[in-house]
C-alpha positions as CSV (number, residue, x, y, z in Angstrom):
1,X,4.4,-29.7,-6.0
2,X,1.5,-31.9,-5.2
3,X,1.5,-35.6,-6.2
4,X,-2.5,-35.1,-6.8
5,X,-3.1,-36.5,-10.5
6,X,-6.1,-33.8,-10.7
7,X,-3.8,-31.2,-8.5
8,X,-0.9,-29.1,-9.8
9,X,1.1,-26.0,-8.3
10,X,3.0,-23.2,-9.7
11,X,4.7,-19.8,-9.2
12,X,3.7,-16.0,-10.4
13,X,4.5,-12.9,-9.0
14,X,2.1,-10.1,-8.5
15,X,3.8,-6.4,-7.8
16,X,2.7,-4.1,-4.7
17,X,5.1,-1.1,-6.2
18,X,8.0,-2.2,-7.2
19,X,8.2,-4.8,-4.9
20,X,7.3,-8.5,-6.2
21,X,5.3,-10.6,-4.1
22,X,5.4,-14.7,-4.7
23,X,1.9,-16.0,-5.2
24,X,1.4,-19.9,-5.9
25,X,-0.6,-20.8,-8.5
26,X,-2.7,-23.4,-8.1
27,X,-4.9,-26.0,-10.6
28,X,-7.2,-28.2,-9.2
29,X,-9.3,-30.7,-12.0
30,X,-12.3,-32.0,-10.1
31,X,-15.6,-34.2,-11.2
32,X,-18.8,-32.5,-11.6
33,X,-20.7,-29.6,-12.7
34,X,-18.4,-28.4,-16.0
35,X,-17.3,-24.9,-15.1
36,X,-14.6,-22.3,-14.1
37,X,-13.6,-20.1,-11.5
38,X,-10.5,-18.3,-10.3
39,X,-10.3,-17.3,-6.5
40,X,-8.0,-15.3,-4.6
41,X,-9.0,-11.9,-4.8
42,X,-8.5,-11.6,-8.6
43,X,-9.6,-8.3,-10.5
44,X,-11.2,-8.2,-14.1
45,X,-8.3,-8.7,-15.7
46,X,-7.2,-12.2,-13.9
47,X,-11.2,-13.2,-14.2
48,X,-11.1,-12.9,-17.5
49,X,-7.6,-15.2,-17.9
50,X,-10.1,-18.0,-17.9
51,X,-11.1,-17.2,-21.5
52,X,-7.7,-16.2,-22.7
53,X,-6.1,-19.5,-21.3
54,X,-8.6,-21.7,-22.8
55,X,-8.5,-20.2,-26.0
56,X,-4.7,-20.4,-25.7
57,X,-5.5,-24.1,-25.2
58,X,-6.9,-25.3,-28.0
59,X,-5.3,-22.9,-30.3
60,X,-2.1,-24.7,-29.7
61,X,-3.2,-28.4,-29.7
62,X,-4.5,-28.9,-26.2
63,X,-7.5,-29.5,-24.8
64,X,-9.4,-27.7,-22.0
65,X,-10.7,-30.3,-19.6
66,X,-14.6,-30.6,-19.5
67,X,-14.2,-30.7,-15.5
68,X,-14.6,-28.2,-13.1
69,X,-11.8,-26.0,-12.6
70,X,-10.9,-24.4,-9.7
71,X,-7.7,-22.2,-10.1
72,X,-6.6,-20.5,-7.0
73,X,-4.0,-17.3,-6.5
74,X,-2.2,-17.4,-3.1
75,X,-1.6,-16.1,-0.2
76,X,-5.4,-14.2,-0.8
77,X,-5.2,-11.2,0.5
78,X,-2.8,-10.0,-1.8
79,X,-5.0,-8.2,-5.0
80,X,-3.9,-9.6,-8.0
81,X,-4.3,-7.2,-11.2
82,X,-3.6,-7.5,-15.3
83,X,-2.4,-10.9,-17.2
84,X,0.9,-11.8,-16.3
85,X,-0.4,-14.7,-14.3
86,X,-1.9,-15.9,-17.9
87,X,0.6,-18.4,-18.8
88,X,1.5,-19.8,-15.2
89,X,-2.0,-20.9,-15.3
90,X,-2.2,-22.7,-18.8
91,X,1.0,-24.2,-17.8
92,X,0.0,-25.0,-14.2
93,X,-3.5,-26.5,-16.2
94,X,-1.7,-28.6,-18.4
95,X,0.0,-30.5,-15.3
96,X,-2.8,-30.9,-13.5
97,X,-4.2,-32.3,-16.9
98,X,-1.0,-34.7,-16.9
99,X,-0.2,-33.1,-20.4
100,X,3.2,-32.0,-18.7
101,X,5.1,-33.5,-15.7
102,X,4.7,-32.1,-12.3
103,X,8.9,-31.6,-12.0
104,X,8.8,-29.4,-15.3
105,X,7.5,-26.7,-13.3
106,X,8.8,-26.9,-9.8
107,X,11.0,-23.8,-8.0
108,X,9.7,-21.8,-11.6
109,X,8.3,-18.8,-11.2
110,X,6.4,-18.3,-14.8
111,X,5.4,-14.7,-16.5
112,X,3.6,-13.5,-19.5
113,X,0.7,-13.1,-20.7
114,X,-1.4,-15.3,-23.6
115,X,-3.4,-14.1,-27.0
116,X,-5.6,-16.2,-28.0
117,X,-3.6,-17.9,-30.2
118,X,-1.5,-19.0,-28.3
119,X,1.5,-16.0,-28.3
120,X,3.4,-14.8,-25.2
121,X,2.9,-11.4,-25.1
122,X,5.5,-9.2,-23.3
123,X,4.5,-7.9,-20.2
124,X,5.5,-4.8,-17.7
125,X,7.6,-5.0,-14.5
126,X,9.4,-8.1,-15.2
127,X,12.8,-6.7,-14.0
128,X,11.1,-6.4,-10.2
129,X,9.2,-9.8,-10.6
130,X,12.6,-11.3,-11.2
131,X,14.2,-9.5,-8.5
132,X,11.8,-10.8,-6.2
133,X,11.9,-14.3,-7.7
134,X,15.9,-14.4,-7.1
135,X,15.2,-13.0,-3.4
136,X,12.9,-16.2,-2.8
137,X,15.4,-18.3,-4.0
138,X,13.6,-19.6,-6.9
139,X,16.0,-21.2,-9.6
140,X,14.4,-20.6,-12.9
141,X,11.8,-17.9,-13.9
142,X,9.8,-18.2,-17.8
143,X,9.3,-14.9,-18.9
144,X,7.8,-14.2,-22.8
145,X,11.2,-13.7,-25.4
146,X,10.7,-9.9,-25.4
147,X,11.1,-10.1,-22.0
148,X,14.5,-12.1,-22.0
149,X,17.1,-9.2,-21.6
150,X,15.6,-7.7,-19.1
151,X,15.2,-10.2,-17.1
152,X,18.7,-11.5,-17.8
153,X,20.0,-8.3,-15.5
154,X,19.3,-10.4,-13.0
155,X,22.4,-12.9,-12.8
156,X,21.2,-15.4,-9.8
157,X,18.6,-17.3,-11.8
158,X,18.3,-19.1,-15.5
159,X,16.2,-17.4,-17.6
160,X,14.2,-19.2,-19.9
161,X,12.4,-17.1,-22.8
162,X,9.1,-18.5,-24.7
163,X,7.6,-17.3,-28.3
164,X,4.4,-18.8,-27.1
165,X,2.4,-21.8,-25.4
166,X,3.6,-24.5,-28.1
167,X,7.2,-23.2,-27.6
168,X,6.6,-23.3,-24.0
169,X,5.3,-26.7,-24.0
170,X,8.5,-28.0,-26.0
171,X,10.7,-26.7,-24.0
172,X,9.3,-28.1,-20.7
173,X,8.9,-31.3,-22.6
174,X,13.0,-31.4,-23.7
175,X,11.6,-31.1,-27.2
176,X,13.2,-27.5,-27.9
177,X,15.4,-25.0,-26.9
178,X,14.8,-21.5,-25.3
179,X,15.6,-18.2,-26.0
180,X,17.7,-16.8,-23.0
181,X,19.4,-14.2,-22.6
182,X,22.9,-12.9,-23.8
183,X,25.7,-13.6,-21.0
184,X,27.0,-11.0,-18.7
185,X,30.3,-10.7,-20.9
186,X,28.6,-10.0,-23.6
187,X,25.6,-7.6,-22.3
188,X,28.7,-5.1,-20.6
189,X,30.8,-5.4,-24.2
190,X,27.4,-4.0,-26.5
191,X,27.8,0.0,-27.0
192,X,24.3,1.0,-25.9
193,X,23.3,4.8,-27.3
194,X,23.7,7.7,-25.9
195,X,20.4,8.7,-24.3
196,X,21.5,12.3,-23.7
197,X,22.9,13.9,-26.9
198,X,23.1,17.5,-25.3
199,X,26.1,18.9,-24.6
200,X,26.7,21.8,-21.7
201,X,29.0,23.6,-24.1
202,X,25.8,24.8,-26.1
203,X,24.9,27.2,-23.1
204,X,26.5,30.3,-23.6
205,X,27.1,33.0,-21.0
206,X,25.5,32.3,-17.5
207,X,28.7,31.3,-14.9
208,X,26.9,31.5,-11.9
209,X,24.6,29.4,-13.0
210,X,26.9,26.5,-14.8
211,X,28.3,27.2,-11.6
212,X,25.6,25.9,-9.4
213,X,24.6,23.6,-12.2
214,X,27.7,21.5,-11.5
215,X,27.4,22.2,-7.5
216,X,24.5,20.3,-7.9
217,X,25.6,17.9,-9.9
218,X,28.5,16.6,-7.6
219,X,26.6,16.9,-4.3
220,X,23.2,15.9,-5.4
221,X,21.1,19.2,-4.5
222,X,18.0,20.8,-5.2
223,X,18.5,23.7,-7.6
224,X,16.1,26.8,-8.2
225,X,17.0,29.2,-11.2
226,X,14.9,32.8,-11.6
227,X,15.1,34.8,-14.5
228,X,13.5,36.2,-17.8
229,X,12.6,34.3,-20.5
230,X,15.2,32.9,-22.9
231,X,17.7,33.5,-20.2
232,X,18.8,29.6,-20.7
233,X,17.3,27.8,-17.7
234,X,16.1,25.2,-19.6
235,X,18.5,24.2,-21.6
236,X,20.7,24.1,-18.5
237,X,18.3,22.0,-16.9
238,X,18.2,19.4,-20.0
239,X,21.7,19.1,-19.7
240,X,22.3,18.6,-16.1
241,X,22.3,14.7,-17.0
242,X,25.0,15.1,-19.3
243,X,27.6,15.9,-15.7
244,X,25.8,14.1,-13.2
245,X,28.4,11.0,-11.6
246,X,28.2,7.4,-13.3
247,X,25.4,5.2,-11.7
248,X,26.2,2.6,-9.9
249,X,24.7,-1.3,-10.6
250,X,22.6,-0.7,-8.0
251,X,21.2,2.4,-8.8
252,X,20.8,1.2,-12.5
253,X,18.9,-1.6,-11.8
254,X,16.6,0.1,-9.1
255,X,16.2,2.8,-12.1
256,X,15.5,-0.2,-15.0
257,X,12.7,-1.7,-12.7
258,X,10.5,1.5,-12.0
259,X,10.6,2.0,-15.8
260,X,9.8,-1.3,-16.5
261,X,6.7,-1.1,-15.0
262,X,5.6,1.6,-17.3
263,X,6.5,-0.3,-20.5
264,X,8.9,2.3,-21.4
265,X,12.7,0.0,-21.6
266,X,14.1,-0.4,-24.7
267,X,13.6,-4.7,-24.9
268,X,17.0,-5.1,-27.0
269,X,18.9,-2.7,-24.2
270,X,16.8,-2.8,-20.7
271,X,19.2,-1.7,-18.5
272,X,19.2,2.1,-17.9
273,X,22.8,3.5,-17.4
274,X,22.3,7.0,-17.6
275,X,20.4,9.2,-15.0
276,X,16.4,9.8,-16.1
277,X,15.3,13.3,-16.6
278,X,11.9,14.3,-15.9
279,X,10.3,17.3,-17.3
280,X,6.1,17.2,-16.5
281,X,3.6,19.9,-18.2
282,X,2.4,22.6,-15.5
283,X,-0.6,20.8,-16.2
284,X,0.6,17.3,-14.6
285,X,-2.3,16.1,-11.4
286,X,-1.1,15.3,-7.8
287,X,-1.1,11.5,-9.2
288,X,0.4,12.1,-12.1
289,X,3.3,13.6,-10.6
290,X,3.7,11.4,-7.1
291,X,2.2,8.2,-8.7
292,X,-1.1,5.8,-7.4
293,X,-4.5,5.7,-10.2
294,X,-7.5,3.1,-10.2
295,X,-6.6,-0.3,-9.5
296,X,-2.7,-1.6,-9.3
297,X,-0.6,2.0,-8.7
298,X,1.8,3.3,-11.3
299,X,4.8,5.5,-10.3
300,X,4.7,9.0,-10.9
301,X,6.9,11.6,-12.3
302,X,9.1,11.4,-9.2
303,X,9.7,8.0,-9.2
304,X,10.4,7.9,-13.0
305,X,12.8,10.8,-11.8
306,X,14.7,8.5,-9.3
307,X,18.3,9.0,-9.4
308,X,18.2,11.6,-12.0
309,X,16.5,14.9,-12.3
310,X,12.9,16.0,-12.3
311,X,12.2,19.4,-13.7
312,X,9.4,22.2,-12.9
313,X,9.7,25.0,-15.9
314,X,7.4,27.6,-15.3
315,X,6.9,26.2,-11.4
316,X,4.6,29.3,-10.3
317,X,2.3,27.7,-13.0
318,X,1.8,24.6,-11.4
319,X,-1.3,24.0,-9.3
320,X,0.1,25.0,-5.2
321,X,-0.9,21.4,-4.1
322,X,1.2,19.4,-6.9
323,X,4.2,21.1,-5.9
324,X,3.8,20.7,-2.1
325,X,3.4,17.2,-2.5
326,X,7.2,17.0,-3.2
327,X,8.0,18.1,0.0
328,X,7.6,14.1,1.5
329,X,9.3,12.8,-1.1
330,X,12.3,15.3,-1.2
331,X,12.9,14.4,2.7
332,X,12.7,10.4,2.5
333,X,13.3,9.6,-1.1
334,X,10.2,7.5,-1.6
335,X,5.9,7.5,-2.2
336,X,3.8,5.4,-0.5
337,X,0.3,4.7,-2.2
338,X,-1.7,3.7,0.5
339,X,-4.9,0.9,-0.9
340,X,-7.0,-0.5,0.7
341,X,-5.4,-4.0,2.4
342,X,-1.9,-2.9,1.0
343,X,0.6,0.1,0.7
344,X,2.5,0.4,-2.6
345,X,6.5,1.9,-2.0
346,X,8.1,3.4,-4.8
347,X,11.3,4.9,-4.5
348,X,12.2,8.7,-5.8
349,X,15.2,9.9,-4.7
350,X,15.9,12.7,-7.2
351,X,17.5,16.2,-7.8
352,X,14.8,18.6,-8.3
353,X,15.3,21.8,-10.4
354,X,12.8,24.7,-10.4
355,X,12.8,27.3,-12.9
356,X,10.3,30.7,-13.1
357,X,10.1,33.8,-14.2
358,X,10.5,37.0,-12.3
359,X,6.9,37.7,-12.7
360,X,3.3,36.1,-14.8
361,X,4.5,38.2,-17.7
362,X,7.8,37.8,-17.8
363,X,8.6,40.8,-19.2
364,X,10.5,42.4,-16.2
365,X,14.7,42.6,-17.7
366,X,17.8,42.5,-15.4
367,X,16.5,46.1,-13.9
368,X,13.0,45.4,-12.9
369,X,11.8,47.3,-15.3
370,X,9.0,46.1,-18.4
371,X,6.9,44.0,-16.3
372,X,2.9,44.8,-17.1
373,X,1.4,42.7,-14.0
374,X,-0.4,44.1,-10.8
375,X,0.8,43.8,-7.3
376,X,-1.6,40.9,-6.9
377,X,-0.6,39.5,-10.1
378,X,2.7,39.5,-8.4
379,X,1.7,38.0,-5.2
380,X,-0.4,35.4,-6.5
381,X,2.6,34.2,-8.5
382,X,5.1,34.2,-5.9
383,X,2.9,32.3,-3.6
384,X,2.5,29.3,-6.0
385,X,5.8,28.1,-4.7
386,X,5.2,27.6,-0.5
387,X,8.3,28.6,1.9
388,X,8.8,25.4,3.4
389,X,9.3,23.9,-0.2
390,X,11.5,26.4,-0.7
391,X,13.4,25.6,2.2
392,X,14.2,22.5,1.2
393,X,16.1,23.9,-2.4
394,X,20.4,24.4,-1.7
395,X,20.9,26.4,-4.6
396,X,19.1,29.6,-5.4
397,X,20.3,31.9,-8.4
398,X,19.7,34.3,-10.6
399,X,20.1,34.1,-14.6
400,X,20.1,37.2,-16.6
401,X,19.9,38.2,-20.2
402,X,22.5,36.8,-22.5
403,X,24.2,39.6,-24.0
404,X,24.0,39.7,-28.4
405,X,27.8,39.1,-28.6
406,X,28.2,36.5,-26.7
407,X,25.4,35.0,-28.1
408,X,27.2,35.1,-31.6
409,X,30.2,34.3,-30.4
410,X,32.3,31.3,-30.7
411,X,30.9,28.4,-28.7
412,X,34.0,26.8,-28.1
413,X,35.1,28.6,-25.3
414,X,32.5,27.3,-23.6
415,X,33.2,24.0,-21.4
416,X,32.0,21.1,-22.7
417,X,30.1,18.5,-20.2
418,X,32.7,16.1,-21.0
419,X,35.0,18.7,-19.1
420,X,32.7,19.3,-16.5
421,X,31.7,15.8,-15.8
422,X,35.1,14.7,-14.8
423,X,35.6,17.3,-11.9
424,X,31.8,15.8,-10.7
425,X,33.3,12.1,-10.8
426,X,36.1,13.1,-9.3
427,X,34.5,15.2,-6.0
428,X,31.7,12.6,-6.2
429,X,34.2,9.9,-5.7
430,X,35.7,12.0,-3.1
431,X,32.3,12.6,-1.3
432,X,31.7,8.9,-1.3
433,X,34.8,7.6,0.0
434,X,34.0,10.1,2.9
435,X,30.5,8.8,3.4
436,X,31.2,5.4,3.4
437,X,29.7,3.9,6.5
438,X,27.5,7.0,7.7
439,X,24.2,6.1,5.7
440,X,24.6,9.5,3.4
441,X,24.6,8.4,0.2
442,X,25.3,12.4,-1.0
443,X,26.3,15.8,0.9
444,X,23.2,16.9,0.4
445,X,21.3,13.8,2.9
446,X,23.8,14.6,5.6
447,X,21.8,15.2,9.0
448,X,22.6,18.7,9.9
449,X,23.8,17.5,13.3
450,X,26.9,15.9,12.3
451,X,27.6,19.5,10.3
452,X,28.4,20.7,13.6
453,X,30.4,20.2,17.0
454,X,33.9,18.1,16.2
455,X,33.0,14.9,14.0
456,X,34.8,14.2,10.7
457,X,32.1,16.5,9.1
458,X,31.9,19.0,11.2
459,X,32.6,22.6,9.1
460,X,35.3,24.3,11.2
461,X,34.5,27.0,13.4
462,X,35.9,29.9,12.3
463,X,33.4,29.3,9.0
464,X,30.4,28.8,11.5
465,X,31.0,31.5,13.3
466,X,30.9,33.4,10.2
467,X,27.6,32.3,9.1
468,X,25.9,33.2,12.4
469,X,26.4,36.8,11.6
470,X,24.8,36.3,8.4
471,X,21.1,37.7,8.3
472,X,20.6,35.9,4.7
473,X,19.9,33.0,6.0
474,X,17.3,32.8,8.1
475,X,15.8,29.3,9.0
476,X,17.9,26.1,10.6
477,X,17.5,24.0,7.8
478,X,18.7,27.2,5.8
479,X,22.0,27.0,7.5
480,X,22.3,23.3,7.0
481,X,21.9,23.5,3.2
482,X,24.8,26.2,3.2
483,X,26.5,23.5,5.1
484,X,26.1,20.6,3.0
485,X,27.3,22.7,-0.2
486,X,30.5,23.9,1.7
487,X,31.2,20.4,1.2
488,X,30.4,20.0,-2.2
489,X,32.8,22.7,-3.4
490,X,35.1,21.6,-1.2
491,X,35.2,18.6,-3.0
492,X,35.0,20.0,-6.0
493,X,38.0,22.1,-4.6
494,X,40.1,18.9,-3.8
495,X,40.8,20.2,-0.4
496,X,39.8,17.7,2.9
497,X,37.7,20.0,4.8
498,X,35.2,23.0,3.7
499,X,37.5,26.5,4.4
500,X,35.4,29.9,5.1
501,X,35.6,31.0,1.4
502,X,33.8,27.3,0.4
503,X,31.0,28.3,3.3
504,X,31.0,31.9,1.7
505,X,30.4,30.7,-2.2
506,X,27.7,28.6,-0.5
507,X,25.8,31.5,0.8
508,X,26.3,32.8,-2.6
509,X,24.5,30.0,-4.1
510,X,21.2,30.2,-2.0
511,X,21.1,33.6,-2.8
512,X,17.5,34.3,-1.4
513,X,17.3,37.8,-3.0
514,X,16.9,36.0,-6.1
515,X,13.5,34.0,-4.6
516,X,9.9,35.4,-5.9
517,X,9.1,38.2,-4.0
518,X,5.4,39.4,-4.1
């Protein structure tokens, strides 16, 4: 902090993805022509701070100095986008005007955004501002009170929540208190509600593919489901969530601060503890679904998917290029959006889930029979989904026509995803204490090298011998999803090492007959 009376310095963060970058704010009060500008590659939104702050001003008792104001945002060649930098720079003002000590805003990185009269208005993407505050060692952040909780998630700095300028003011000045938020005791005792009220039980029929459903579930693979209409693959998509394993911190928070950048977090409940499902219209563009748009990039559908599920009904249906663009993603688990003088990361790391008819009509039943399309219909279909995306799905079944009776049957005898989700926790904590130290966060990111030759993954080699022989599979990465779900329901299995039959129920579940064929 400068020692300047016409001079004062303060902290903001700008976001590049969901990754905060520190940028000083700086006030400088100078003699001369009356004016003000705001340098440091600001875009219309930060130019136009200028009028918001000064209205803020004087709406709430201060004055605007008739001086010329300079107000820089460092380092420059960072782009700084929207109003969160409004209030660092009223505050930052009213130092350099002497209206506040210097000291009050030293190591404080300060958020929100001002109306004119004088409010804090919550703003997005505090969660990773905060984060990236805490990883500069900053003490203390200001954030506006709807934005207390969420940034309380992050323990290693005080939070100090502010109704509006005057409130801000006061509390800087020792004159009133803050609003912070609740303690860590108390934020891990409140019962948040249950984001996912469906229930697996409510599928009826279809064991292969509850089956594969809970496959995927445990070893966190891609899952494709073909069959007629009505057949269920929806509702068993909806309600993969419901027996996925229990996030992590880690994975929470990293889930909390992607949707906090889309304004979507609940304010009195931020922190997201159950795993996001994604389900975009066939209609959804490439950047609606893999993220970027004008000016500061937004995450897409995959990243709003990360660590849960992001679903493709009626996949044929979406436009070819949309769907190919998962293919990146799917291998490294993040987006880049590349701008010009920055690239924007965004992580998506999620299980994908395809679903499609047998055919544009969807009339063909469990015979082949009924369908009205032509042969190019046919073809034009199945090509909609490439091979090599294809390729990278583990699971592959086929889902037929419930019969009537089971349909009015009882739906008790169906198991409920309480049921289910504890044989996923338990092979997931099984999978997990295996993995710990190899990078693999899952069976399903396991490099297909250490499937083979004698390391503590390896599948034995009677069971590799086996699938040699097997025509079914025809490409490398092919045999290596087979692998990595011989784990799975091995672990599902409680036994220590994948046995032929676990290899064999693999092969099963990537049945390629059941694939689109032309």
């Amino acid at each position: 902090m400068s020692s300047d009376s016409g001079i004062a310095r303060s902290k903001g963060v700008v976001l590049i993805g969901v990754d905060g970058a520190i940028v000083d704010v700086e006030v400088d009060l100078a003699d001369g022509v009356v004016g003000t500008s705001i340098v440091g590659l600001p875009d219309r939104g930060v130019n136009e701070a200028k009028d918001r702050v000064r209205a803020a001003l004087v709406n709430s008792g201060h004055r605007w100095p008739a001086k010329r104001v300079t107000i820089s945002l460092s380092p420059a060649w960072i782009p700084k986008a929207g109003a969160v930098t409004d209030l660092a720079i009223a505050l930052t003002m009213m130092a350099a005007d002497q209206a506040l000590p210097l000291e009050s805003i030293a190591d404080t990185v300060i958020l929100g955004e001002l109306a004119l009269d004088g409010q804090v208005r919550a703003v997005r993407g505090v969660l990773p501002a905060v984060l990236a505050a805490a990883r500069a060692g900053m003490r203390s952040v200001i954030v506006p009170a709807a934005n207390v909780e969420e940034a309380g998630l992050v323990e290693q700095v005080r939070v100090i929540g502010v109704h509006s300028l005057a409130h801000a003011f006061a509390v800087l000045s020792g004159t009133d208190e803050p609003a912070t938020p609740q303690s860590r005791h108390e934020r891990s005792s409140r019962r948040q509600s249950v984001a996912h009220r469906l229930d697996l039980s409510e599928v009826q029929g279809q064991p292969l593919a509850k089956r594969a459903l809970e496959v995927a579930a445990a070893g966190g693979h891609h899952l494709l489901m073909m069959g007629v209409p009505g057949a269920g693959k929806t509702m068993l998509a909806e309600r993969l969530p419901t027996i996925m394993p229990a996030l992590s911190r880690q994975a929470a928070q990293e889930i909390t601060a992607i949707h906090s950048l889309d304004g979507s977090l609940d304010p009195l409940h931020p922190l997201m503890q159950c795993p996001p499902f994604e389900a975009p219209h066939h209609t959804a563009t490439l950047v609606a679904m893999v993220g970027g748009g004008s000016g500061r990039p937004q995450p897409g559908a995959v990243s709003r998917a990360h660590r849960g599920v992001l679903f493709l009904d009626e996949a044929p249906e979406f436009a070819r290029s949309v769907v190919d663009s998962l293919r990146e993603p799917l291998e490294s688990g993040f987006v880049r959006v590349a701008r010009s003088g920055f690239v924007a990361h965004f992580p998506a790391r999620f299980q994908l889930v395809l679903a499609a008819n047998p055919c544009p009509c969807g009339s063909t039943d469990q015979r082949g029979l009924g369908c009205h399309c032509t042969p190019m219909q046919r073809r034009r279909y199945a090509h909609k989904i490439s091979g090599p995306l294809l390729d990278r799905i583990d699971l592959v079944v086929h889902t037929h026509g419930v019969d009537r009776a089971v349909l009015l049957s009882d739906t008790e005898a169906e198991e409920s995803s309480t049921t289910v989700a504890a044989r996923v926790q338990a092979a997931a904590d099984r999978m997990a204490a295996r993995l710990e130290g190899t990078g693999c966060d899952s069976n399903a990111t396991v490099a297909g090298s250490q499937l083979k030759g004698s390391g503590p993954l390896a599948i034995p080699k009677p069971a590799l011998g086996w699938l040699r022989d097997q025509k079914s599979v025809v490409s490398g990465r092919g045999m290596d999803k087979v692998l990595r779900v011989s784990w799975t329901l091995a672990d599902l299995a409680g036994r220590a090492r994948p046995t032929l039959p676990d290899v064999q129920e693999a092969v099963t579940l990537r049945n390629d007959s059941a694939r689109i064929a032309p």
